[in-house]
VMD Tcl script that draws the C-alpha trace (Angstrom):
set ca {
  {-98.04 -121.63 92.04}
  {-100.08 -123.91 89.23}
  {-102.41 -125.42 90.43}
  {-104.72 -128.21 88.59}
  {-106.25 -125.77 85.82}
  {-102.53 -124.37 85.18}
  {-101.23 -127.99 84.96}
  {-104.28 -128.53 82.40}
  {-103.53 -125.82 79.81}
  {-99.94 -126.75 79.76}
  {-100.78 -130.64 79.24}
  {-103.56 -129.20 76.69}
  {-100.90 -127.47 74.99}
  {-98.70 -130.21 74.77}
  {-101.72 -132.69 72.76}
  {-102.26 -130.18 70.94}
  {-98.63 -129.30 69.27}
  {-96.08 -131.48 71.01}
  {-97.60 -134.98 69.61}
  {-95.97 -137.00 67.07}
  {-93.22 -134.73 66.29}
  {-89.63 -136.99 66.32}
  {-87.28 -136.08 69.11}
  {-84.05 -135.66 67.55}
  {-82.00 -133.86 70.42}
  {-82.85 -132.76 74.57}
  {-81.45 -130.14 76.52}
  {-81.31 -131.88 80.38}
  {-78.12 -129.85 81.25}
  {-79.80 -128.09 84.13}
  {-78.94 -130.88 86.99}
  {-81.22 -129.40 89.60}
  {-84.38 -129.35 87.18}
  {-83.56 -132.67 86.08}
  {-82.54 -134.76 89.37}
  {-81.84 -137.13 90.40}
  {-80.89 -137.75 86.12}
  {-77.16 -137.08 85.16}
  {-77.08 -134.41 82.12}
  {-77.57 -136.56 79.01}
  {-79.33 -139.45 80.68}
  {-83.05 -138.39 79.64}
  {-81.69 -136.98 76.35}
  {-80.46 -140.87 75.78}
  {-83.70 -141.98 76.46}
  {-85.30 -139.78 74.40}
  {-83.60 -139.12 71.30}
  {-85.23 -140.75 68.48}
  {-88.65 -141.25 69.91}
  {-91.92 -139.20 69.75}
  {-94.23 -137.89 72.68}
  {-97.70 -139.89 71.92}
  {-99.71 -138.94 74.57}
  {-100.16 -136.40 77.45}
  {-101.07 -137.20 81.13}
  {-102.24 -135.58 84.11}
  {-103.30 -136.23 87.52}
  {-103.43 -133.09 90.00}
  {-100.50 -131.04 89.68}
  {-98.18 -133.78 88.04}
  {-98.23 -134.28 83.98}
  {-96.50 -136.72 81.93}
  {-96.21 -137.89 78.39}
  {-96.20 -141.47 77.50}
  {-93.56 -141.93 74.56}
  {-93.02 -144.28 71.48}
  {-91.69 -147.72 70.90}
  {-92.24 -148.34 74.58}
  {-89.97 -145.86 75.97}
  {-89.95 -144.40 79.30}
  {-92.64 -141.87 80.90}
  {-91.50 -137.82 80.49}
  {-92.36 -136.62 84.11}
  {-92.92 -132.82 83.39}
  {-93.79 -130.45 87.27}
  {-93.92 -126.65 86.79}
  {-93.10 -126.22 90.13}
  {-93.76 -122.65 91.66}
  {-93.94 -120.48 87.71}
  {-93.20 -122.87 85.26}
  {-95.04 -122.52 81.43}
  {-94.88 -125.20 78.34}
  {-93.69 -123.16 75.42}
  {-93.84 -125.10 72.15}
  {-91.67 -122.59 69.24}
  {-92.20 -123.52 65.63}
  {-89.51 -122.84 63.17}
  {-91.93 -120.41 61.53}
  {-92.01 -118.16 64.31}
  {-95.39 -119.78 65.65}
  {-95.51 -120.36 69.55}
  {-98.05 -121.75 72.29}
  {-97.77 -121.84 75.94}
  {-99.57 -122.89 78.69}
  {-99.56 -123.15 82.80}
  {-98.54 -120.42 85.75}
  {-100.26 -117.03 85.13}
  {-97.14 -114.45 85.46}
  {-97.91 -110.82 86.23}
  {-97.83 -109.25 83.27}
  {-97.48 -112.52 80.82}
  {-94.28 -114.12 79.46}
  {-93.74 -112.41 75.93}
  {-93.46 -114.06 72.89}
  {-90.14 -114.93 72.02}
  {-88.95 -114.94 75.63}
  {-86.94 -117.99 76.52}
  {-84.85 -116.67 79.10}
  {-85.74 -119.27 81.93}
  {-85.76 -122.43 79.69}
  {-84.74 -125.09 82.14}
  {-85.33 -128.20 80.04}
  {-85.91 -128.04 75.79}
  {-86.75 -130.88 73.63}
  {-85.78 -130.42 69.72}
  {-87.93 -131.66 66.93}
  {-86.91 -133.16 63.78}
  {-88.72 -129.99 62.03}
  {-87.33 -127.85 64.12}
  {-89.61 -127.11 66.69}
  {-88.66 -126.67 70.13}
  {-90.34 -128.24 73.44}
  {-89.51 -126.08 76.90}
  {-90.60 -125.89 80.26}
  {-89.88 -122.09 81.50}
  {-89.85 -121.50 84.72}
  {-88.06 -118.16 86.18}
  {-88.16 -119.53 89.89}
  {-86.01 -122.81 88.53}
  {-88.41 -125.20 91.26}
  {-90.07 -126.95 88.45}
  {-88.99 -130.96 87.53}
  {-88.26 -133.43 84.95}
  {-87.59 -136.94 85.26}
  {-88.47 -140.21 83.51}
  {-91.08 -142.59 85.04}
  {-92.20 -140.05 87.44}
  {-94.31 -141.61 90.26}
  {-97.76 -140.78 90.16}
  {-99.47 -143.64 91.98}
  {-99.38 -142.26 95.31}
  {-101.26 -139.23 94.43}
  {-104.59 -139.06 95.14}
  {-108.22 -138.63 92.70}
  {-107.93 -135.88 90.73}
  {-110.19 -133.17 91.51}
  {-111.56 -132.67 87.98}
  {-112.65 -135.70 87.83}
  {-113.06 -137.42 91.44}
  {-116.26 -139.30 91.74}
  {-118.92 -138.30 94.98}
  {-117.42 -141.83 96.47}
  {-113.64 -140.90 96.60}
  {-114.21 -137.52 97.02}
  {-115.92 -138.54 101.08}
  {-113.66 -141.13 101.30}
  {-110.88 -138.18 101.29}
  {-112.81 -136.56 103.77}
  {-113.57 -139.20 105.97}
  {-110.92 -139.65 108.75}
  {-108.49 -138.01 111.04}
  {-109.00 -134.79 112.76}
  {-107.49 -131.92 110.40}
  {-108.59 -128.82 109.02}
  {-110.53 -128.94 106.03}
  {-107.98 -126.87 104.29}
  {-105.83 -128.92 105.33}
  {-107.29 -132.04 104.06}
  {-108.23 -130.12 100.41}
  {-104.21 -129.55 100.01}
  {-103.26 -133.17 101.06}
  {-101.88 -134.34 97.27}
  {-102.52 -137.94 99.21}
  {-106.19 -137.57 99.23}
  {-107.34 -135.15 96.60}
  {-105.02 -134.45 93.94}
  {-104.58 -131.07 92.08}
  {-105.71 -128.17 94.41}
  {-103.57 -125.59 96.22}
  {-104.03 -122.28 97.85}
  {-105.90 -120.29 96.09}
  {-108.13 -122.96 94.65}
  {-109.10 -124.25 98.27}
  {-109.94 -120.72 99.22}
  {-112.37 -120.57 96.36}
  {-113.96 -123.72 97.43}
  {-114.52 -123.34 100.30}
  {-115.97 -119.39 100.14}
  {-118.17 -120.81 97.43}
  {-119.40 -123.73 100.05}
  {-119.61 -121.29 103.02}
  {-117.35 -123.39 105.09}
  {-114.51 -122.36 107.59}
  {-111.31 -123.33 106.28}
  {-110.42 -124.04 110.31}
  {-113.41 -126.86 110.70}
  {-112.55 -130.43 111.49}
  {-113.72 -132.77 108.71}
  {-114.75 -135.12 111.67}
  {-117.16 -132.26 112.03}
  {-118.12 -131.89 108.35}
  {-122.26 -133.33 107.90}
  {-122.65 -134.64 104.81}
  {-124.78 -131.51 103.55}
  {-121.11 -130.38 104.20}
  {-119.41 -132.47 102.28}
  {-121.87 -132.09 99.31}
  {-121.57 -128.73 99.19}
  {-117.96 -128.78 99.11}
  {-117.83 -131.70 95.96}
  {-120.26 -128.96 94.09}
  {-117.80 -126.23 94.47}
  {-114.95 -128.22 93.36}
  {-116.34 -129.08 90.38}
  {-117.24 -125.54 90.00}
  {-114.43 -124.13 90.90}
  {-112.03 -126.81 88.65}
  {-114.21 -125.87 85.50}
  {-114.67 -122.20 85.98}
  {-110.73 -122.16 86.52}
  {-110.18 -124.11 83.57}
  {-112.54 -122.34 81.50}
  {-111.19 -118.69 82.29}
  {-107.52 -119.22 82.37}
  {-106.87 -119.93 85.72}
  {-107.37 -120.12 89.46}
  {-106.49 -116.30 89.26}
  {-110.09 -115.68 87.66}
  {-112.02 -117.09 90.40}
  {-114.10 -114.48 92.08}
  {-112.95 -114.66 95.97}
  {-109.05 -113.87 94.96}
  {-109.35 -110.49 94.14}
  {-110.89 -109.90 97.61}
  {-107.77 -112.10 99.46}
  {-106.01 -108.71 100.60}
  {-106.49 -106.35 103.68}
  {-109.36 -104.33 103.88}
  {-111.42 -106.37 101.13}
  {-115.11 -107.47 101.89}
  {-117.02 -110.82 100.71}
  {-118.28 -109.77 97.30}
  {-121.15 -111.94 98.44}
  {-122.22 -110.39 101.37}
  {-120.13 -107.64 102.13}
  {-118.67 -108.52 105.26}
  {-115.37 -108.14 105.95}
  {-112.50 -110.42 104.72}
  {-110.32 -111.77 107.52}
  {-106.73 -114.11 107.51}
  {-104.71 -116.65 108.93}
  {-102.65 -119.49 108.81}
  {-104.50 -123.03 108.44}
  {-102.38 -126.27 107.56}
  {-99.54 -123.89 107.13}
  {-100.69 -121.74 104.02}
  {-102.24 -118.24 104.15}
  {-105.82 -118.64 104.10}
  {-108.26 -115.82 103.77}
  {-112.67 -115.95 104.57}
  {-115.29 -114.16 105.33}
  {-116.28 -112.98 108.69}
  {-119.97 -113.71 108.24}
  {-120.95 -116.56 106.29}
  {-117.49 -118.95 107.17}
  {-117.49 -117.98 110.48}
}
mol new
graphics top color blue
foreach p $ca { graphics top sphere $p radius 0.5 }
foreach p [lrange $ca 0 end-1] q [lrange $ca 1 end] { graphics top cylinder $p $q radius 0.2 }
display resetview
């Protein structure tokens, strides 16, 4: 599933190339991609106008749009990509990492397509169809974002109730923008179990864990992805912590498939 750094190169992909360009026409026939909007709704409220600016916080992008028009709520869901197509047989994408890679020239799973007055085409892909559009998408519940959540916020978020730490690292409420694999990776890198009560994290704790986010946000950002992170190749049976060696063990925390090691997050 993208998570933040996915959600980045998409959003990066749409400053770069999907800026400025006049909207002339907007495929929004796929009603389940584009609920609760009737086919042609966001089309109407987009035709005419140009995408001036791209958001993100966590998971959740948007693009702010001329002449005061409404917010383009863009979620890639489970395996969604941007793919930006240029009449002259030019293309960019960005977000989920797909076995194998999307090829060039492979639209198969466009759910959603904005046209350009030049020609250009707009899409979110997304093979698993769980991704979302919708205008004025609400973003203010969502927590700091991880990339950029300051030492305050980030112990605030850690700072009450009784759940897993996992748990509390996936809780969009609190700390926007990490899933899975990304909380795996953070909390391998700070030596922490996933299973410990953040009522029992000390604040050496809950340092070490800020310092591997920001690691882990950049190095993921950096390299493509949270598959390039160095504990995921080891999340499988039989693996041992490239750190120490030790073997890898599993289980469920906060409801997601967690793997650590045996020694050192014990």
């Amino acid at each position: 599933m993208p998570e933040l750094p996915e959600v980045e190169s998409a959003r990066a992909v749409i400053e770069r190339s999907g800026l400025g360009r006049k909207i002339i026409d907007v495929d929004d026939t796929d009603s389940y991609v584009c609920r609760p909007h009737l086919p042609g709704q966001i089309r109407d409220a987009l035709a005419g106008r140009e995408l001036v600016a791209a958001r993100r916080r966590g998971k959740s992008m948007w693009c702010e749009t001329s002449d005061d028009g409404p917010e383009l709520g863009i979620h890639l869901g489970m395996s969604g990509k941007i793919v930006i197509a240029d009449p002259d047989g030019g293309e960019i994408d960005g977000g989920d990492y797909w076995e194998g890679r999307r090829g060039k020239g492979d639209y198969r799973w466009s759910r959603f397509m904005l046209t350009f007055a030049d020609g250009g085409r707009l899409m979110l892909v997304d093979p698993r169809r769980l991704g979302r559009v919708r205008l004025d998408p609400p973003v203010e519940a969502l927590g700091p974002d991880a990339a950029t959540v300051t030492p305050a916020q980030f112990r605030a978020a850690l700072a009450f109730g009784t759940a897993p730490v996992k748990a509390r690292l996936l809780d969009q409420d609190a700390i926007a923008g990490i899933g899975n694999l990304l909380a795996d990776q953070i909390l391998w890198a700070a030596r922490l179990n996933p299973g410990r009560r953040v009522d029992k994290l000390t604040p050496d704790d809950v340092g070490r864990l800020l310092r591997a986010t920001r690691q882990a946000v950049r190095a993921a950002i950096k390299n493509g992805g949270v598959h390039t992170l160095k504990i995921i190749p080891f999340r499988h049976e039989g693996a041992h912590c490239p750190r120490d060696g030790a073997p890898m063990t599993t289980g469920k925390v906060g409801g997601r498939t967690t793997w650590w090691c045996t020694a050192e997050q014990s």
